[in-house]
C-alpha positions in Angstrom: 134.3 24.7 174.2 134.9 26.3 170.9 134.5 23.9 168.1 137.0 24.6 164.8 136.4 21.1 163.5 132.6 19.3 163.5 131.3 16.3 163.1 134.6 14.6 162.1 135.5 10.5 161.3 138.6 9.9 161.3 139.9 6.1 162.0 142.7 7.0 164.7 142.6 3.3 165.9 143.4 2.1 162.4 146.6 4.1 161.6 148.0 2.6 165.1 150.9 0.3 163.7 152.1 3.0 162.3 152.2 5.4 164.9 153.4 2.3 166.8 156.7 2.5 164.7 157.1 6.1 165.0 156.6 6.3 168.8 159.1 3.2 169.2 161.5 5.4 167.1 161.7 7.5 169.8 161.3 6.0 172.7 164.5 4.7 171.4 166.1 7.5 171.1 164.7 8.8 174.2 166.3 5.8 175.8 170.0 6.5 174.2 169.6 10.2 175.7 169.2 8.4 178.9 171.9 6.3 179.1 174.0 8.7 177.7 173.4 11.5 180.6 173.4 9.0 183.0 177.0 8.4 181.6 178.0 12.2 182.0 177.8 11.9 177.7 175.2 14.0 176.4 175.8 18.2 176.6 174.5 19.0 180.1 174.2 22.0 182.1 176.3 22.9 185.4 173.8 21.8 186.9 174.6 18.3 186.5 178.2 18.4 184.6 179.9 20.5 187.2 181.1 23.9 187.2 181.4 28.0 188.6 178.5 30.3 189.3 179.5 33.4 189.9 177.5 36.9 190.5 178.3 40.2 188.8 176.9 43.8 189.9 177.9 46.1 187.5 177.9 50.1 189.0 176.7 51.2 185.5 173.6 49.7 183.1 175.1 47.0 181.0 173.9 44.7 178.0 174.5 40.6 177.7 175.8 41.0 174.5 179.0 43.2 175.6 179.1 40.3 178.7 179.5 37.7 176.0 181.9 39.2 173.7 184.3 40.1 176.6 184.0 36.6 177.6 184.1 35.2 174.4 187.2 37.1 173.4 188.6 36.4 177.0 188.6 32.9 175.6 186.1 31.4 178.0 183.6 28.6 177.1 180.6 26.7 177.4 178.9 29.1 179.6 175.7 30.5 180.8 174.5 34.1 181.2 171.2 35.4 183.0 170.7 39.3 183.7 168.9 40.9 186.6 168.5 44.7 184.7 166.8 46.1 187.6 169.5 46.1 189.8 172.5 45.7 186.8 173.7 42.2 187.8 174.8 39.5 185.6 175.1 35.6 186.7 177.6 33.7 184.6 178.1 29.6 184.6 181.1 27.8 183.1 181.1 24.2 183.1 184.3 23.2 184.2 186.1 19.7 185.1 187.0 19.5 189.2 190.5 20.3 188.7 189.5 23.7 187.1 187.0 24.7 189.6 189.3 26.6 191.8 190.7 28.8 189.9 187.6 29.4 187.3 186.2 32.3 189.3 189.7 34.2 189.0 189.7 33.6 185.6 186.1 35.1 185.0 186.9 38.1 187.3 190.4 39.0 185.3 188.4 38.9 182.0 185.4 40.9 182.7 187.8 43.7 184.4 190.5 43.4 181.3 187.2 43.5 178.6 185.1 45.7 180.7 186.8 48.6 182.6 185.0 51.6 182.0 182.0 49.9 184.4 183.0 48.7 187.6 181.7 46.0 189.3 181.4 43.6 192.8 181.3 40.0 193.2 177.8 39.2 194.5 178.6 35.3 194.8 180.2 32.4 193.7 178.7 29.0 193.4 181.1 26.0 192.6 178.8 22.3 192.1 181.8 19.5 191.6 181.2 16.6 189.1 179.7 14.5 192.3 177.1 17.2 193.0 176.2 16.6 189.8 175.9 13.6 189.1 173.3 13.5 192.6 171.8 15.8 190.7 171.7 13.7 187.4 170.3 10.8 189.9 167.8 13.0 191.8 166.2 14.0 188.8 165.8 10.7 186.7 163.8 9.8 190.4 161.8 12.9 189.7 160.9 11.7 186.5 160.2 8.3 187.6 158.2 9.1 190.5 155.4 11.0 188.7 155.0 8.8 186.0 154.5 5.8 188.9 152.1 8.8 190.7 150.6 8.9 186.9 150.0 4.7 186.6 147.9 4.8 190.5 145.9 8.1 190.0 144.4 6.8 186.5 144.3 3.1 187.6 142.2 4.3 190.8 139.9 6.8 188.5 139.5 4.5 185.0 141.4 0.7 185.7 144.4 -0.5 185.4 144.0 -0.9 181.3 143.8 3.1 181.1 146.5 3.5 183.4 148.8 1.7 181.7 148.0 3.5 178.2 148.3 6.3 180.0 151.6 6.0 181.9 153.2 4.8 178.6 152.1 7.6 176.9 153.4 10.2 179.3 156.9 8.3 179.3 156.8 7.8 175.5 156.4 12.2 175.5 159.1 12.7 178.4 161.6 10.3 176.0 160.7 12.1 172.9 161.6 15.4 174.0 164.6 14.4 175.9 165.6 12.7 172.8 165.4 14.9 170.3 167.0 17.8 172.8 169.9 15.0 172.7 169.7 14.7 168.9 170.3 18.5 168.1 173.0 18.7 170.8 171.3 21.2 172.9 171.8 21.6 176.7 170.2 19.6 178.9 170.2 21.0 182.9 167.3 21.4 185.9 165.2 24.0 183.6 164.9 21.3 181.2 164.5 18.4 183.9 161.6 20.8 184.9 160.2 21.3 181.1 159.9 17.6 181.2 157.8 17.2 184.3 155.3 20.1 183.1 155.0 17.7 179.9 153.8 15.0 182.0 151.2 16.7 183.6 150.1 18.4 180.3 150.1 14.9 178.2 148.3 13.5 181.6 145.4 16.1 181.4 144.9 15.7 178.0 144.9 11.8 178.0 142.0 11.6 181.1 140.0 14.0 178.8 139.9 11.4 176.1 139.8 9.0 178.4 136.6 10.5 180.2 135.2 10.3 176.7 136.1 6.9 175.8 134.1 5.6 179.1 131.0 7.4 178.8 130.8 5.7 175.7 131.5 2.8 176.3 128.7 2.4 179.2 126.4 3.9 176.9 127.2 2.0 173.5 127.7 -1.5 174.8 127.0 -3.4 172.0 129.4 -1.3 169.7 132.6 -2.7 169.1 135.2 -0.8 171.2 137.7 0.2 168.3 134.4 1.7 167.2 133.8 3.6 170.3 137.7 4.6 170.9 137.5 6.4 167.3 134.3 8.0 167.6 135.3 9.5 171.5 138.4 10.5 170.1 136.3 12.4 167.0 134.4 14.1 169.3 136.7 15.9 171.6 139.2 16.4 168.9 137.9 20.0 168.6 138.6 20.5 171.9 142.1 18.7 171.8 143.5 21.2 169.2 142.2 24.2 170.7 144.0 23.9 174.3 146.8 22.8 172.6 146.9 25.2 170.3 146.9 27.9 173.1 149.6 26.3 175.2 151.5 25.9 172.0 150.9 30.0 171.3 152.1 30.7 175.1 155.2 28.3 174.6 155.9 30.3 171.3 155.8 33.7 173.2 157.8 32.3 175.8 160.7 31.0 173.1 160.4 34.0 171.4 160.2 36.9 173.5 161.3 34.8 177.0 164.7 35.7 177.3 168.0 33.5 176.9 166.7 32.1 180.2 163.5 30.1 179.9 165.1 29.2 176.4 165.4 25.6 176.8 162.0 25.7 179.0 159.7 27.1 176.4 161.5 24.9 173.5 161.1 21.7 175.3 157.3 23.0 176.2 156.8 23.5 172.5 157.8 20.2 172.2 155.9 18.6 174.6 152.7 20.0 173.8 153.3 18.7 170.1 154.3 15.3 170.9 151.8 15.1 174.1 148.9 16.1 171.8 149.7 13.2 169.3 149.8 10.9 172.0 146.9 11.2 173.3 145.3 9.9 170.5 147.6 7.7 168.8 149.7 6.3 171.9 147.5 6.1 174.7 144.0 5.1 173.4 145.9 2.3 171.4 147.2 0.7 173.9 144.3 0.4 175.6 142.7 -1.2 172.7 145.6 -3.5 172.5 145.9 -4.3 176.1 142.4 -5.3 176.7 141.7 -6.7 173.2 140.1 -5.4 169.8 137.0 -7.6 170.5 136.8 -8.0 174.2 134.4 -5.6 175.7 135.9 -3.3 178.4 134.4 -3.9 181.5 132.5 -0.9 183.8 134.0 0.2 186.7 
């Protein structure tokens, strides 16, 4: 691996209270955002607020930003638009309440014709998901969530012990809350692409946790006599190079992605940038701190 930074010492284990205080920050925010889309609250998606999909295909070439300013100056809001150039469709979501459902699709259809006439176009589809549908949706994905990060606790405890595991699993929900958090903060949208942002974060903040992990324990059975803050800060030291590095690549892809993505993956790549920021500072400040704390500054870790 390449190595940008050599032969570093920095005390990570030592600046843990304070990095305690700034993860509890938010994890409680992290918490709010969770309550509050549980309670239909926070700015969510069709996906799990309820609303119209419905599938344009134009006869002639056509550009998103004409779509939106027909629809804009049609007076429609809080909607969604994705293009399929190659075969000059459009898919437009409103968010609308159940009693608006029905006639939403109408309404679409009368302003892209009034906006747009010179290019004529078909209804591919309509899509209509009720408030019920999505709040099973809302459910469904909180057990999504939940589920890998229990997946997350038994796969580390089995590899390491239970102590890792639990640094670990705490860490990947501390990431999953910070994101959803500060999405919830800045009042951006939160839907399935997000809900699907969050469980890539989980596996990236996982990988790069049983990296340091793997470090910390061939340490520790080799430096049994060193105290194990001491080991935790040099293992950390010595795979930093290699911490900043990946992230630094995934954090260049996620950059491309926000960038030069598309409207689409917009919310995907932003959360991703997120994630890999806020994963890679867990890692080292969350994680391997807790494991310190949960099996004792002092107390050597037993082999497994």
């Amino acid at each position: 691996m390449l190595e940008i930074i050599k032969n570093t010492n920095i005390d990570f284990m030592g600046k843990r209270k304070f990095a305690f205080v700034f993860s509890g920050i938010l994890a409680i925010i992290g918490i709010i955002a969770i309550i509050q889309v549980a309670n239909g609250r926070a700015n969510l998606g069709i996906d799990f607020a309820g609303g119209t999909a419905i599938q344009l295909k134009f006869t002639k070439p056509f550009s998103l930003a004409a779509v939106r300013g027909a629809l804009e100056s049609g007076g429609v809001k809080d909607f969604e638009l994705q293009d399929i150039p190659a075969s000059n469709k459009v898919l437009i979501r409103v968010k609308k309440s159940e009693q608006q459902l029905g006639k939403s699709a109408d309404a679409i259809t009368g302003v892209i014709t009034q906006k747009l006439p010179d290019n004529p176009y078909v209804v591919d589809s309509t899509t209509e998901i009720g408030p019920k549908v999505g709040s099973r949706l809302r459910t469904d994905a909180a057990k999504a969530i939940a589920m890998s990060v229990i997946g997350i606790l038994v796969y580390i405890a089995i590899r390491f012990r239970f102590d890792f595991a639990v640094g670990a699993t705490i860490a990947t929900f501390h990431d999953v809350l910070a994101v959803l958090g500060v999405f919830y903060l800045l009042g951006l949208e939160i839907n399935l692409i997000v809900v699907t942002a969050l469980l890539t974060i989980a596996g990236y903040s996982l990988t790069d946790t049983v990296v340091v992990f793997d470090r910390i324990r061939e340490n520790l059975k080799a430096r049994t006599k060193d105290p194990v803050e001491a080991v935790m800060n040099l293992s950390i030291n010595e795979v930093l190079s290699r911490t900043i590095v990946t992230s630094f690549t995934v954090l260049l892809t996620s950059l491309a992605l926000f960038f030069f993505g598309g409207e689409v993956i917009h919310e995907f790549a932003l959360a991703m940038i997120m994630g890999v920021i806020v994963g890679t500072y867990s890692s080292v400040f969350v994680a391997s701190p807790i494991v310190l704390l949960w099996s004792g500054k002092k107390k050597p870790l037993g082999k497994k």
